[in-house]
C-alpha positions in Angstrom: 106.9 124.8 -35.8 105.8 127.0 -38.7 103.4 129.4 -38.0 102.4 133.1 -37.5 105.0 133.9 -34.7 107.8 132.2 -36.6 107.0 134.2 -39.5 106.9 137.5 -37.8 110.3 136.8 -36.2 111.6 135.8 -39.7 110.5 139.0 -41.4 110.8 141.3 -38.4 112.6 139.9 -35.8 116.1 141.2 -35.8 114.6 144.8 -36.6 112.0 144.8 -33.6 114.3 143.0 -31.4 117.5 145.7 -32.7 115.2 148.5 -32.0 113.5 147.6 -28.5 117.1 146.7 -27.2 117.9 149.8 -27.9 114.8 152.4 -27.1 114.8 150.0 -24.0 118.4 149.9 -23.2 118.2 146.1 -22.9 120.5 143.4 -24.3 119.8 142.3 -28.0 119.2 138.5 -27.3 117.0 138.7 -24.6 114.7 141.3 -26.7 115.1 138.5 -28.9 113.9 136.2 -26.8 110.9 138.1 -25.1 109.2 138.9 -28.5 108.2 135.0 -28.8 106.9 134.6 -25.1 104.6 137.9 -25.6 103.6 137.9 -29.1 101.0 134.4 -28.2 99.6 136.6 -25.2 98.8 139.5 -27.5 96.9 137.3 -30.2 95.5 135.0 -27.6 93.7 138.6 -26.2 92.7 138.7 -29.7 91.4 135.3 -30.0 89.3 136.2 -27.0 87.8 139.2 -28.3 86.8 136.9 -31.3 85.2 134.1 -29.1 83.0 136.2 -26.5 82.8 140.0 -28.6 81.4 139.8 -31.8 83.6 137.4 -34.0 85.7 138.2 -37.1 84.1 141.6 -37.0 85.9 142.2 -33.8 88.9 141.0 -35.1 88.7 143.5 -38.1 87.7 146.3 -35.8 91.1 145.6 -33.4 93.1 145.7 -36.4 91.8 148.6 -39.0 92.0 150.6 -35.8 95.2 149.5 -34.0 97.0 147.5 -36.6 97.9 149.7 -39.1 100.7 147.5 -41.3 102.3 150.5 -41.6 104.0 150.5 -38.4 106.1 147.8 -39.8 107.9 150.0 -41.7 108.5 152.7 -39.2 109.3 150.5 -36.3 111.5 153.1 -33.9 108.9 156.1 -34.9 106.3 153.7 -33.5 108.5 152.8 -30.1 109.0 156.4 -29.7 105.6 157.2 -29.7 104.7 155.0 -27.0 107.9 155.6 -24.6 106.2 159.2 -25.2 103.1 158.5 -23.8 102.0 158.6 -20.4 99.7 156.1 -20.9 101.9 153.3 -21.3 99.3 149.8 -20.7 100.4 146.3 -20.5 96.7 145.8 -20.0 96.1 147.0 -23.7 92.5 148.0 -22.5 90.2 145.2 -22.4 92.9 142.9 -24.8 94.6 141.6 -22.2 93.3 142.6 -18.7 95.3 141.6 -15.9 96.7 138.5 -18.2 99.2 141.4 -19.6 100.2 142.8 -15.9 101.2 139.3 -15.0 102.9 138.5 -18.2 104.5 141.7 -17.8 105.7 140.9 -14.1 106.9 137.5 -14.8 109.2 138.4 -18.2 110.5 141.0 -15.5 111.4 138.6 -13.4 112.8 136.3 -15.8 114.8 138.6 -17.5 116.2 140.7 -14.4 114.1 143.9 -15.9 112.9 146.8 -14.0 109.5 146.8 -13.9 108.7 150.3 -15.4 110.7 149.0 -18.2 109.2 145.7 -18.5 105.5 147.6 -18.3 106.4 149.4 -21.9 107.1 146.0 -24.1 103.5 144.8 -24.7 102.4 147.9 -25.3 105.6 148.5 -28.0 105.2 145.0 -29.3 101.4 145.0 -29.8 101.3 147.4 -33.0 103.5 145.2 -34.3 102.2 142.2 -34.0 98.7 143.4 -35.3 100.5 145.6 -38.6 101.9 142.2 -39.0 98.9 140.2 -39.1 96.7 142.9 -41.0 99.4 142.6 -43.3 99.1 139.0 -43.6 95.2 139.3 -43.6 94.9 141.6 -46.3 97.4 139.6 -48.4 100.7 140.2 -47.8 103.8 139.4 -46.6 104.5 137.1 -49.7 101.6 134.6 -49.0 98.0 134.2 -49.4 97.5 136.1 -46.0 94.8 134.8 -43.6 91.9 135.5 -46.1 88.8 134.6 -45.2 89.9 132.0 -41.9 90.7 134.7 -40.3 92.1 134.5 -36.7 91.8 130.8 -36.8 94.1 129.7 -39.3 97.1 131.2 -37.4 96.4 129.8 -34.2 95.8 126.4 -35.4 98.9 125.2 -37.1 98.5 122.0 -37.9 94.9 122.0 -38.3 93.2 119.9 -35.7 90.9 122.8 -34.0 93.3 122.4 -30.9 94.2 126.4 -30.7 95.1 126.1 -27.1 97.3 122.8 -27.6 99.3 124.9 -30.4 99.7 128.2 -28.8 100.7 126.7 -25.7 103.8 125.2 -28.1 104.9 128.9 -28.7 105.7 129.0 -25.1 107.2 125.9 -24.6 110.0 126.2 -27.0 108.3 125.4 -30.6 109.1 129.3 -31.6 111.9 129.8 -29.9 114.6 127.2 -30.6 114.1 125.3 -27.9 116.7 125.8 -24.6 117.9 128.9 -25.9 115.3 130.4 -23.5 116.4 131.7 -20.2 114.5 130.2 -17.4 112.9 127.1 -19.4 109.7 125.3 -19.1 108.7 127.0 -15.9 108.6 130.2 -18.0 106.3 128.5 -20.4 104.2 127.4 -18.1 103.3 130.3 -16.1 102.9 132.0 -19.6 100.7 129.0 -21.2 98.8 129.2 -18.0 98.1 133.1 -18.2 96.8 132.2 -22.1 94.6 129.4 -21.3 93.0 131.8 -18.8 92.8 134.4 -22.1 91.5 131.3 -24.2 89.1 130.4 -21.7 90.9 127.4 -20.4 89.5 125.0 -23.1 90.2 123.8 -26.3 88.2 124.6 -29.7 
């Protein structure tokens, strides 16, 4: 499946998952492997903000303010900062509410973390998933960027207004090469079911 998450692991993915493995002390693959199951939750928060707080407007506000693409190219400054902080949210604020604890507690579970480590990698992963997508917004990352679709045109990749339907293939294997993930559909479907929840539960 090509889309926005494949992208961002194209581009950035062996540097994000090199640099959380180590700032985290956790093994390289399964960084690898978490970046994919979190990245839909953080956009999905997004998509909500969109849906029920003010539209595209919203969208831009989340990202001039917290999605600097500038991150992007200071990646372990960034993970530093926030393994600094004692303020360390998988809730992101209002992003994600309690969809981020229980994303947080299940890769935890999936991936044999302890949970005060597993409660720093949404809130490490976030900036860069939103540089990333301002980047692609405003043009960059060597395509026409989102331009004026905004938010919708990465979450529905094929183009049939089912966002839901598309997303919910991130977690089931579309971004993530299939089997490779540990702990298989059950982990996409607790995941899927914590983003319809963000999504609303319904198709657009």
């Amino acid at each position: 499946m090509s889309g926005f998450v494949d992208d961002f692991m194209k581009v950035l993915g062996p540097e994000v998952s090199k640099q959380l493995s180590s700032s985290l002390g956790i093994d390289k693959n399964a960084a690898t492997q978490i970046i994919p199951q979190l990245a839909p939750i953080i956009l999905g928060g997004l998509k909500r903000q969109k849906d029920n707080f003010g539209g595209q407007a919203r969208v831009d506000h989340i990202l001039n303010k917290y999605g600097s693409a500038n991150a992007l190219d200071d990646i372990g400054g960034v993970f530093s900062k926030v393994l600094g902080s004692n303020a360390v949210d998988p809730r992101l604020g209002g992003l994600l509410g309690d969809s981020g604890m229980q994303a947080t507690d299940h890769i935890a579970n999936q991936f044999k973390l302890d949970g005060n480590i597993a409660a720093k990698l949404i809130p490490m992963l976030a900036p860069m998933i939103l540089g990333f997508l301002t980047k692609k917004r405003d043009g960059g990352g060597g395509s026409a960027g989102l331009g004026s679709t905004g938010i919708e045109s990465l979450l529905d990749q094929d183009g049939d207004g089912q966002i839901l339907d598309d997303i919910a293939g991130f977690l089931l294997g579309g971004a993530m090469g299939g089997g490779s993930q540990r702990g298989g559909g059950g982990a996409g479907g607790l995941l899927g079911s914590l983003l319809g929840g963000l999504l609303g539960g319904r198709k657009r």
